[in-house]
N, C-alpha and C positions, 0 to 999 in steps of 0.2 A: 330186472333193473334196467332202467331205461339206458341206451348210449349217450356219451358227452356230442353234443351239436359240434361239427367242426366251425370253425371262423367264418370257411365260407357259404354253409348252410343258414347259419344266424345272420346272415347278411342277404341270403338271399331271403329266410324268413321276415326279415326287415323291408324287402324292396316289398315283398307278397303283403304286408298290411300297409304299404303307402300306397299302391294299386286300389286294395280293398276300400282306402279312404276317399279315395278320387270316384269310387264305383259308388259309393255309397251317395255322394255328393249328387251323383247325378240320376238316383233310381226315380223311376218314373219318367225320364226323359228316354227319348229315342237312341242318344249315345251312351246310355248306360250298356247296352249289350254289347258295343266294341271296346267299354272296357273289362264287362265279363270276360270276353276273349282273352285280354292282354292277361288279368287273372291268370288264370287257363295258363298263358304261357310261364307265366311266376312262378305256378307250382311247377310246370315242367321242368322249370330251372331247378326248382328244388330239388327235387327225385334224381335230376343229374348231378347235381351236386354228390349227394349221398354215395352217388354209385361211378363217381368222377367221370363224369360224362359227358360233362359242359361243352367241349368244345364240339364235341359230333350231333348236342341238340344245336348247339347254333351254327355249324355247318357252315364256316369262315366270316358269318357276322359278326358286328358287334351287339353288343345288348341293347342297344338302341334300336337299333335295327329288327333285330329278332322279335322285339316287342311290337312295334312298328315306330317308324321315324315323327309320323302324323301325331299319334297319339302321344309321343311323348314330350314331343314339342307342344302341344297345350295342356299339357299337366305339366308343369316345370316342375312341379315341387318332387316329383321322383328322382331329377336329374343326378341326387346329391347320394343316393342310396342305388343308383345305377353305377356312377363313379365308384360309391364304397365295394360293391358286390366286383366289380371289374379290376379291381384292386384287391381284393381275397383270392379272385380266380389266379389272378398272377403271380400271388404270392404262394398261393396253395401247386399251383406248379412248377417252381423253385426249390421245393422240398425233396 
């Protein structure tokens, strides 16, 4: 039986397919591969999630940051599921 997704793994599963969107948008081009990378870091969030990890994968960042400041500033459209994911982790460490 598979486990219930905490709040804030489905949130970060949310930010990992608005990534995946922006990646896709741009395969074939040259900045497709830096935002494979940022992928890359999505899922790290994930796996830390899982394993309540988050703050020592982002090692006193914030998610913007960790992701990089560059890339997220031209993909705006993740901003709103970086805010949500940032708002799970703090709630989820309230607990």
């Amino acid at each position: 039986m598979a486990s219930k997704k905490s709040a804030l793994e489905q949130a970060a599963g949310k930010l990992i397919s608005a990534i995946q969107r922006e990646w896709g948008k741009e395969l074939g081009e040259s900045v497709a591969e830096v935002s494979e990378c940022v992928m890359d870091k999505g899922h790290d969030l994930l796996r830390a999630s899982k394993e309540r990890e988050v703050r020592c994968i982002l090692g006193g960042l914030s998610v913007t940051q960790y992701l990089g400041e560059l890339w997220v500033y031209r993909h705006p459209e993740v901003k709103e599921l970086i805010a949500q994911f940032e708002r799970e982790l703090e709630a989820s460490e309230s607990v």
